[in-house]
BALUMMAR-881256 format. One line per field, with one value per residue (C-alpha): residue number from 0; x, z, y. Coordinates in nm, 3 decimals, decimal comma, padded with zeros to 5 digits. Layout:
! BALUMMAR-881256
k <- [NUM_...]
X <- [X_...]
Z <- [Z_...]
Y <- [Y_...]
//
This chain:
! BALUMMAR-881256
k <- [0_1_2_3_4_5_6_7_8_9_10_11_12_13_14_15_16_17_18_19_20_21_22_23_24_25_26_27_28_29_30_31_32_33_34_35_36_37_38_39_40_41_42_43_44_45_46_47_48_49_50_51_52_53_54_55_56_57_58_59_60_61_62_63_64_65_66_67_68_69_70_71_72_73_74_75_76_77_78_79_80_81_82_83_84_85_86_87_88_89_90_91_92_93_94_95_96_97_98_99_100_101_102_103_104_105_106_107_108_109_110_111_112_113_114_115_116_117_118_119_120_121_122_123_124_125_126_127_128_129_130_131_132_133_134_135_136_137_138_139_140_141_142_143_144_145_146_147_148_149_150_151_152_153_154_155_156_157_158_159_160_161_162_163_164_165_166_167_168_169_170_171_172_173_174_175_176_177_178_179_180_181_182_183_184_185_186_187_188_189_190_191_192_193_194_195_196_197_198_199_200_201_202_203_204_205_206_207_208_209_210_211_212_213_214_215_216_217_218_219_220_221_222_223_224_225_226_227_228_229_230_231_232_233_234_235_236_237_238_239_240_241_242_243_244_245_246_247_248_249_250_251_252_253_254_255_256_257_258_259_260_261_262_263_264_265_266_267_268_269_270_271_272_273_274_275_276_277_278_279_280_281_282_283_284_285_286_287_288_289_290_291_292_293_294_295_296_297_298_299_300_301_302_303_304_305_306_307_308_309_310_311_312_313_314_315_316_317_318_319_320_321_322_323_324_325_326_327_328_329_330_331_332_333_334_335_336_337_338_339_340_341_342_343_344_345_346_347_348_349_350_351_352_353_354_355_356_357_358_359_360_361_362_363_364_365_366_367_368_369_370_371_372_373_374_375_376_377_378_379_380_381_382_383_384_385_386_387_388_389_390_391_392_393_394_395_396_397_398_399_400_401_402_403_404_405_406_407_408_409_410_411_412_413_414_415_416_417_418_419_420_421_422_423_424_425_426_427_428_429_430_431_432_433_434_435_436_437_438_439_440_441_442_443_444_445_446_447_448_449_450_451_452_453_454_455_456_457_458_459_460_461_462_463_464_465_466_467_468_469_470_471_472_473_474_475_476_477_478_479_480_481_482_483_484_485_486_487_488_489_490_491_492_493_494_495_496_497_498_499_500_501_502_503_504_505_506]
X <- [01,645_01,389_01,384_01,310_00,972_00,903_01,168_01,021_00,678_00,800_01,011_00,690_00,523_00,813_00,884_00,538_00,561_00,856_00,714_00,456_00,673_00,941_00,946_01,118_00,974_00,686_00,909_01,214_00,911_00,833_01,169_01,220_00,921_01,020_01,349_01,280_00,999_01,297_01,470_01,172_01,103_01,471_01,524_01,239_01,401_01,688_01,403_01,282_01,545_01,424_01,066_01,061_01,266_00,923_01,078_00,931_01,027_00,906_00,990_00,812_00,766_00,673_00,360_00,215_-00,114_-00,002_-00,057_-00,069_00,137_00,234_00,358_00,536_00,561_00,605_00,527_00,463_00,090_00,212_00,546_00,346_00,122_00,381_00,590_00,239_00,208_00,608_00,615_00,307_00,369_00,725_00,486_00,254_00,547_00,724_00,416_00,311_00,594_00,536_00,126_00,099_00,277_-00,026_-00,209_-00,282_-00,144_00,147_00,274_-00,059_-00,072_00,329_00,267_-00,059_00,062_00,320_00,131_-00,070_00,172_00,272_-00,041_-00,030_00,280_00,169_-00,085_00,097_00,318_00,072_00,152_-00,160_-00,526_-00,471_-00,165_-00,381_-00,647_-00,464_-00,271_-00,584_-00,760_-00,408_-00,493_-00,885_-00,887_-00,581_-00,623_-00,942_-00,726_-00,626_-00,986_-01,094_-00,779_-00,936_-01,168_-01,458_-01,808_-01,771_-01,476_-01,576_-01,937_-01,723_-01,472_-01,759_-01,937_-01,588_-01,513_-01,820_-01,837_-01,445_-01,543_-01,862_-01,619_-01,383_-01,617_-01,801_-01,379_-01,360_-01,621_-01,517_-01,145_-01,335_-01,506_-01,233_-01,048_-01,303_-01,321_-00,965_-00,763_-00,539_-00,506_-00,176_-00,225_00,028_-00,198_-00,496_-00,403_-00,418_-00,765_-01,106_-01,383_-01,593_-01,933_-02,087_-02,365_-02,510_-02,278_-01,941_-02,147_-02,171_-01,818_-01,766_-01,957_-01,872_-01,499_-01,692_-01,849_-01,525_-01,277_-01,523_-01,597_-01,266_-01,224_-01,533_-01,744_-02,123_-02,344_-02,050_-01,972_-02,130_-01,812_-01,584_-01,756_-01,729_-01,376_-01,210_-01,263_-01,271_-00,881_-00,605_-00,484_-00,181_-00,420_-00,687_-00,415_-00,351_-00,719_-00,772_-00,415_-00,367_-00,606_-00,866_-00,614_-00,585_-00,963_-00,934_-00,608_-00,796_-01,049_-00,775_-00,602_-00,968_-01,037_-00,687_-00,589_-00,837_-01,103_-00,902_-01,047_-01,170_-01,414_-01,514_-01,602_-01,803_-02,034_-02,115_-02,036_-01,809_-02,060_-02,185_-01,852_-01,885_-02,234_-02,100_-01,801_-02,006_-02,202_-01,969_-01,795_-02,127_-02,268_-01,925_-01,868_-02,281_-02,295_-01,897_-02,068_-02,260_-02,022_-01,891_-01,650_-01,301_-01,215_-01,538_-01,557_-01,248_-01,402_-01,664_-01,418_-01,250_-01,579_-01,533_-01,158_-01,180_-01,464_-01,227_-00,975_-01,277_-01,426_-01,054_-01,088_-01,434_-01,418_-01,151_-00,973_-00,597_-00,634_-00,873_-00,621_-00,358_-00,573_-00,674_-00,307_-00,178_-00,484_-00,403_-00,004_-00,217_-00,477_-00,199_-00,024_-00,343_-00,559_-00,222_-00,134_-00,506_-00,555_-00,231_-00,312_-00,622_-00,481_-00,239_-00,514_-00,672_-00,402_-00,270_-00,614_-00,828_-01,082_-01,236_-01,521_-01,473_-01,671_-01,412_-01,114_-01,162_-00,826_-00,644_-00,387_-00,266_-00,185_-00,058_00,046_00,263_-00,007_-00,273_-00,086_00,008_-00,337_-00,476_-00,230_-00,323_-00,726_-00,656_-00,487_-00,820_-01,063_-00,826_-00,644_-00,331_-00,046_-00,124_-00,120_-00,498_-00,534_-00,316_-00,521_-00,859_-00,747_-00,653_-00,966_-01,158_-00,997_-01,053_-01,421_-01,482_-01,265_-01,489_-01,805_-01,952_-01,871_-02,139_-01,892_-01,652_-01,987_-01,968_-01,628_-01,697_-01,922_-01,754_-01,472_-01,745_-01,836_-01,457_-01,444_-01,756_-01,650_-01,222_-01,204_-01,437_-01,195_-00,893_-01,113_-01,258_-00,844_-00,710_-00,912_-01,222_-01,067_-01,416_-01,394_-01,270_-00,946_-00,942_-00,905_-00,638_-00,444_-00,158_-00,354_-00,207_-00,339_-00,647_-00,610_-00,631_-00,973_-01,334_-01,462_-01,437_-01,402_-01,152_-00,844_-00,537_-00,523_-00,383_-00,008_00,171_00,190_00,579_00,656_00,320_00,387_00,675_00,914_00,832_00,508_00,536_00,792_00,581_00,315_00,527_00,718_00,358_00,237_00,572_00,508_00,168_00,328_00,629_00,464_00,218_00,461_00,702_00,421_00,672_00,953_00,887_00,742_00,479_00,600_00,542_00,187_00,256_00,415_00,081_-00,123_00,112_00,082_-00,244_-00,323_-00,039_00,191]
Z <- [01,383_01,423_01,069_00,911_00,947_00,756_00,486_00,446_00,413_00,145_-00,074_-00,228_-00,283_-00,483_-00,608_-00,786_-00,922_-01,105_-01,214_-01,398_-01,548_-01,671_-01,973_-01,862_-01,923_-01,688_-01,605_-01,473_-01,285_-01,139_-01,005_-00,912_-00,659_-00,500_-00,451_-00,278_-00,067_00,059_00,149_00,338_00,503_00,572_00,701_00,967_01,152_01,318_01,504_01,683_01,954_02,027_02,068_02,225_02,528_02,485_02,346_02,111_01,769_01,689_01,407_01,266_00,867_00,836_00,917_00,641_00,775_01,100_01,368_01,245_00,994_00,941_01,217_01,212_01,604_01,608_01,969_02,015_01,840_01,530_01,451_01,476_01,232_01,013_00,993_00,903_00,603_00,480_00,520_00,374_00,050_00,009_-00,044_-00,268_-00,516_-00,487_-00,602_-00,862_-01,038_-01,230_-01,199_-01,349_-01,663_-01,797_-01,674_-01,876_-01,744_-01,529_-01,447_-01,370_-01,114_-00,937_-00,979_-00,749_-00,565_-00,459_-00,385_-00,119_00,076_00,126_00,273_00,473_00,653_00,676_00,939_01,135_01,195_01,232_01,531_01,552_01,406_01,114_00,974_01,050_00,852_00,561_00,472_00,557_00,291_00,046_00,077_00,058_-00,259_-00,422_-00,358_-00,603_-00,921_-00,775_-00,729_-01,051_-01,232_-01,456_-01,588_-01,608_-01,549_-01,214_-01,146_-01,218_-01,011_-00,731_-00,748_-00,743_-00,453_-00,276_-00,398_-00,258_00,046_00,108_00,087_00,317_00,555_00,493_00,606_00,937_00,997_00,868_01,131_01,418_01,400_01,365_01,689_01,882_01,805_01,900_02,230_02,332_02,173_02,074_01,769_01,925_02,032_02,297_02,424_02,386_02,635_02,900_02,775_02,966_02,783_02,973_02,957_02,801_02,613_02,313_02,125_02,268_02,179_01,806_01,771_01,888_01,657_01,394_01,433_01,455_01,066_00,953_00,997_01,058_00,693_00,612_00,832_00,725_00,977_00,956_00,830_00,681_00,479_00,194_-00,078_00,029_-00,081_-00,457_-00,382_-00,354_-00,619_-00,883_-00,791_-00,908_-00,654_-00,510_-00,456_-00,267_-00,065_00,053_00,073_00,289_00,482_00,530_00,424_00,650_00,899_00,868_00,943_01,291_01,320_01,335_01,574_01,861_01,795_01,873_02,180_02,346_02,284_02,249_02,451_02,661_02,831_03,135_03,017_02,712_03,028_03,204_02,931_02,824_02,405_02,358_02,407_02,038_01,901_02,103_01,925_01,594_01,612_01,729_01,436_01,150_01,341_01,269_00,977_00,773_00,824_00,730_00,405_00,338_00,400_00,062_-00,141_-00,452_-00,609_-00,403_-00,396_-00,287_00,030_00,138_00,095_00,397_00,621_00,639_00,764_01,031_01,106_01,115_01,378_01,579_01,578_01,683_01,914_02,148_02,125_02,235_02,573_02,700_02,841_02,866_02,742_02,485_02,358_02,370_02,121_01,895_01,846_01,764_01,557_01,329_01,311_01,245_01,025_00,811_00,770_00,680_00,460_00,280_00,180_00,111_-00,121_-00,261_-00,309_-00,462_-00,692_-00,815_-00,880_-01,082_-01,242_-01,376_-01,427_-01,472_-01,199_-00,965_-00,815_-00,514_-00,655_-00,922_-00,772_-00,734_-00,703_-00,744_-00,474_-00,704_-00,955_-00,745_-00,407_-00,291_-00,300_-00,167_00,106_00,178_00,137_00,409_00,670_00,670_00,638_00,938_01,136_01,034_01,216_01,518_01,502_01,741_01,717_01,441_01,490_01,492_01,777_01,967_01,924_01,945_02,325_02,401_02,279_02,446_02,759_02,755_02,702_03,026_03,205_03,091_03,237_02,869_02,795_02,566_02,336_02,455_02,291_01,975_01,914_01,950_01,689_01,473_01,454_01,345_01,090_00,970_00,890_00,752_00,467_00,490_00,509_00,235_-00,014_00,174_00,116_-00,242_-00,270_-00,201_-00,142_-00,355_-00,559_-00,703_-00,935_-01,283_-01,304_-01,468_-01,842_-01,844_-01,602_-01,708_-01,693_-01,614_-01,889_-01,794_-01,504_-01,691_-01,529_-01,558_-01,494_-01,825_-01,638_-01,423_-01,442_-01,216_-01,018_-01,209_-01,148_-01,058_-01,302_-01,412_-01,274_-01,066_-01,053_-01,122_-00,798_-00,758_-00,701_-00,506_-00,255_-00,089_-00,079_00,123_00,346_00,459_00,518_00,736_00,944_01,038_01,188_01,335_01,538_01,670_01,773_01,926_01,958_02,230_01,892_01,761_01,644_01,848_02,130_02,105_02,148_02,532_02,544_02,390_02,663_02,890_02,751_02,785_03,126_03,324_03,430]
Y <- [02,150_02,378_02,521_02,133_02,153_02,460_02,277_01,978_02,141_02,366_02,120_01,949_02,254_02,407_02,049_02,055_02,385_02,303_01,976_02,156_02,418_02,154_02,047_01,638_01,340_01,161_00,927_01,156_01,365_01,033_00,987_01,286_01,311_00,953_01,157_01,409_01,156_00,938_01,282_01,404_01,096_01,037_01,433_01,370_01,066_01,296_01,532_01,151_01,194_01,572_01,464_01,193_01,427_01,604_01,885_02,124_02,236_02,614_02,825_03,123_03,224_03,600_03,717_03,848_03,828_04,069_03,928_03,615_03,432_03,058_02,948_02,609_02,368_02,045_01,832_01,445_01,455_01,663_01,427_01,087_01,253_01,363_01,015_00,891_01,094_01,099_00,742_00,637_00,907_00,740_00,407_00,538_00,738_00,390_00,201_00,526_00,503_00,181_00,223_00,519_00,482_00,331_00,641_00,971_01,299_01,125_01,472_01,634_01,315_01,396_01,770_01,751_01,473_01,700_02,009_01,768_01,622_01,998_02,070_01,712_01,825_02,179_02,064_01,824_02,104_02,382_02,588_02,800_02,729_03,016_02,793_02,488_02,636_02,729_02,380_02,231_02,388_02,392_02,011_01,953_02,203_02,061_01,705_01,701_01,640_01,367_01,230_01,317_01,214_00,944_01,212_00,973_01,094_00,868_01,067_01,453_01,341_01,234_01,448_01,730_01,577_01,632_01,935_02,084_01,911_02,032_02,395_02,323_02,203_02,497_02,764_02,563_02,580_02,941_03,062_02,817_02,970_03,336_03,304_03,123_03,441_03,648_03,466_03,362_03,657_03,378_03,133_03,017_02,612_02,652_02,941_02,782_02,494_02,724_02,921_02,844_02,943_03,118_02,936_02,637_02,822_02,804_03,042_02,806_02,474_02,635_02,689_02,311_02,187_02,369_02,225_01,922_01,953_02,078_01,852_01,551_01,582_01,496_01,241_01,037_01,059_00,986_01,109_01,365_01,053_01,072_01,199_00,918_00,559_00,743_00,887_00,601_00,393_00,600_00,770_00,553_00,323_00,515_00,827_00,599_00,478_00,857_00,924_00,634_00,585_00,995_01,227_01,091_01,110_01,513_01,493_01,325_01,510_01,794_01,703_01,596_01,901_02,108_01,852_01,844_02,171_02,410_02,264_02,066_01,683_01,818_02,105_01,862_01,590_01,841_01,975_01,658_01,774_01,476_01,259_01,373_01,229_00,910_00,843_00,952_00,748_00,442_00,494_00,530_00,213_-00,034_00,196_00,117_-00,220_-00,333_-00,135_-00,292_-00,687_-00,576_-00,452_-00,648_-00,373_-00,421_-00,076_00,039_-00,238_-00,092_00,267_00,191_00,001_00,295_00,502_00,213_00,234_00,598_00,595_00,393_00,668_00,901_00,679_00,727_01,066_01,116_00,939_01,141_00,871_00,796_00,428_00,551_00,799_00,576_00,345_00,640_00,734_00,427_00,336_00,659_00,439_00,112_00,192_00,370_00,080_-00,165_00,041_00,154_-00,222_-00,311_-00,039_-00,098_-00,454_-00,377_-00,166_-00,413_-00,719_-00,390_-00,324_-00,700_-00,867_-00,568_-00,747_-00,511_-00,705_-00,922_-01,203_-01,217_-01,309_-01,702_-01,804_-01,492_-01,595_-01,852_-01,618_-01,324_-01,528_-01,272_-00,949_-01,122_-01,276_-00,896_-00,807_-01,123_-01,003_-00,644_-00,770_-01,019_-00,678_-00,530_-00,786_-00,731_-01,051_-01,105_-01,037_-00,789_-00,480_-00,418_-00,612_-00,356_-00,055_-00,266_-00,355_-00,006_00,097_-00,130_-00,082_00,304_00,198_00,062_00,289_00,621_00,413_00,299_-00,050_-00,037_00,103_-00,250_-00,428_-00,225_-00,282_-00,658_-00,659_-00,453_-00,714_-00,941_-00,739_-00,679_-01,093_-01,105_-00,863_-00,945_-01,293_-01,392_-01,231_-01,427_-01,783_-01,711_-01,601_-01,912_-02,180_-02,178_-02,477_-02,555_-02,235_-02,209_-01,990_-01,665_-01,703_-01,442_-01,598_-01,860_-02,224_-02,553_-02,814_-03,006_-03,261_-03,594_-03,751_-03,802_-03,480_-03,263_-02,930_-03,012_-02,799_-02,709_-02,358_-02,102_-02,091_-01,757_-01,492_-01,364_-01,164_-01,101_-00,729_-00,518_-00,468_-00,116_-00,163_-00,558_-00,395_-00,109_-00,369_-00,621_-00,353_-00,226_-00,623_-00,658_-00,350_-00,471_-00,762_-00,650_-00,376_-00,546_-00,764_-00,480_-00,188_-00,014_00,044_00,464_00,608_00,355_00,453_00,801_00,735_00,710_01,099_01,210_01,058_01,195_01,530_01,534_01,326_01,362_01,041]
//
């Protein structure tokens, strides 16, 4: 069991070397990486029963940086990370592989695809904060062709402002892991949890926040924000979907792994430095969803919500809580599952009517009933709605609000939800029941509606088929899980969340 992790983390890495030297067809590359998706997916369900006995998996690769080489562990935290990113990557490949054949350079897309999901799973399984750093930065640096992909102008400027911003990141990270050294004599997590530093000065405080820059960068935060509103809509749809539903995830990742581990609750608590999360978090919450409310491309409303979901995920983490924890861990399974099928969804309205703009899609649910039904469940999650599963992770969160002594953040929260339906559910109405509006011209159009009015026409009936099952089916399976587990949020890997918090807080 042990040796899976390192497996699984290498299979995608060789898997997209070979892509690149073979000589196949798109299409069998295509397959190929779904393939060996399923299998990595399907070869980390068998380590569920070791975990959750809060047992942990450790296996060592040879140093070849003496003393210090990769170093692979895998506890409660790590796995829900990693079923995160297997799972939602199986999605994406399953949705890819009909989407991208009308792409250029399919193979460029699988081969890089490939190369980060290795790094994905390289730091969910990251035993020490030199292997943490160095699939951290296999997957900011490689995950750039899949931003720029297109090869627009928008996409090289983006991709650049990524790029750039990634390697910022990379060395506040680079000197943070440095110092810690320098200080603990230890990169080891498992070490670390027992490490004290020895003061609160202004020397500790930098290396704080410079694990703060680092791996808030990735994961959105403001005002480190400022690569992903461009990011996102400019990547093909199954690569915003990672962006969004994983990448960002590595980010905040990250940041629990520095704030559990290294720094641990209680000295974080006593210095007072998580406080600077806490306001950070509560601004990327309110910050997202206003600029969102103004947004008429899709892809690029969905790009700020997730500065606002992500703070969320930050938000638990900063107040240091149990119940807040609790909320940020199964917000990372929830927002996963939402943004995921939103982007998806997205994608797919992109990619049969080539609309892209929210105030184009009068009557789109008419046309395409089953994506945009997907896409008003997961949006409906997103406001916090019960019994999806947003509304799970919202009341957690809340909860731990009041319980660390700020239920200003409780008010926040509120109005965030606001927010959400003021930018989700006018999409869902203009969807489906803005009869008033003249169907898309593209769209297959009942005849006129025999009476006095010369414009009036019947809603656009469903297209056939409305998208090609490859592509309908990981949007559907991600709608379903954001009802069913916020119906059963106690089924795993949900239920893993409560380990973590016991981990971390005691029973």
């Amino acid at each position: 069991m042990a040796k899976v992790p390192p497996l699984i983390t290498l299979l995608p890495l060789f898997l997209g070397t070979f892509i690149l030297l073979w000589r196949g067809t798109d299409e069998h590359k295509a397959r190929l990486s779904l393939t060996a998706h399923a299998l990595i997916f399907a070869l980390l369900l068998p380590l569920f029963p070791t975990i959750s006995h809060n047992e942990t998996l450790a296996f060592d690769l040879a140093r070849f940086f003496s003393p210090y080489g990769l170093s692979f562990k895998v506890d409660a935290l790590g796995y829900v990370l990693a079923i995160v990113v297997s799972f939602a990557w199986l999605m994406s490949s399953c949705y890819a592989l009909s989407y991208m054949r009308k792409e250029k350079h399919g193979a460029r897309y699988w081969a890089f695809s490939n190369f980060t999901l290795a790094g994905c799973l390289g730091v969910t399984f990251a035993g020490d904060l030199f292997s943490l750093f160095v699939f951290f930065e296999l997957m900011s640096l490689i995950s750039y062709m899949l931003v720029i992909h297109t090869e627009t102008a928008e996409a090289l400027r983006a991709g650049a402002k990524y790029l750039y911003l990634g390697i910022i990141g990379g060395l506040f990270l680079l000197y943070a892991i440095m110092a810690t050294y320098e200080v603990s004599g230890t990169l080891d997590l498992e070490e670390l949890r027992s490490f004290t530093f020895p003061d609160n000065g202004v020397y500790t405080l930098s290396i704080f926040v410079a694990y703060v820059i680092g791996f808030g960068i990735k994961a959105g935060m403001v005002p480190l924000h400022i690569w992903l509103p461009d990011a996102h809509p400019v990547a093909p749809a199954p690569a915003s979907a990672l962006l969004s539903g994983v990448l960002l995830k590595m980010g905040a990742y990250g940041m629990a792994r520095v704030f559990l581990d290294l720094f641990g609750p209680e000295y974080l608590r006593s210095s007072g430095w998580s406080q600077i999360v806490v306001l950070l978090s509560v601004i990327s919450i309110i910050f997202g969803s206003l600029v969102a409310i103004v947004q008429d491309d899709l892809k690029r409303r969905l790009a700020y919500s997730s500065i606002s979901q992500l703070g969320y995920i930050l938000l638990g983490l900063g107040l240091l809580t149990p119940l807040a924890l609790h909320g940020a861990i199964l917000h990372i399974l929830n927002h996963a599952l939402m943004k995921s099928c939103l982007f998806l969804a997205a994608g797919a309205i992109i990619y049969r009517t080539g609309r892209h703009r929210v105030s184009e899609l009068d009557n789109i649910g008419r046309a395409m009933p089953c994506t945009l039904l997907a896409f008003s469940v997961a949006a409906l999650a997103m406001v916090g709605i019960p019994p999806l599963v947003g509304f799970i992770s919202k009341w957690y969160l809340g909860l731990g609000a009041v319980a660390s002594g700020h239920p200003i953040c409780l008010t926040f929260l509120l109005i965030s939800s606001f927010l959400n339906a003021l930018y989700y559910l006018p999409i869902v109405t203009r969807a489906f029941f803005n009869r008033a509006a003249c169907p898309f011209p593209t769209f297959q159009v009942s005849p006129p509606i025999e009476s006095s009015s010369p414009t009036a026409t019947l809603p656009p009936t469903p297209l056939r088929p409305e998208l090609p099952y490859t592509m309908l089916l990981p949007i559907i399976t991600l709608a379903a899980g954001v009802f069913v587990f916020g119906i059963h949020p106690d089924w795993p890997p949900f239920s893993l969340a409560e380990q973590v918090v016991t981990r971390y807080f005691g029973g």
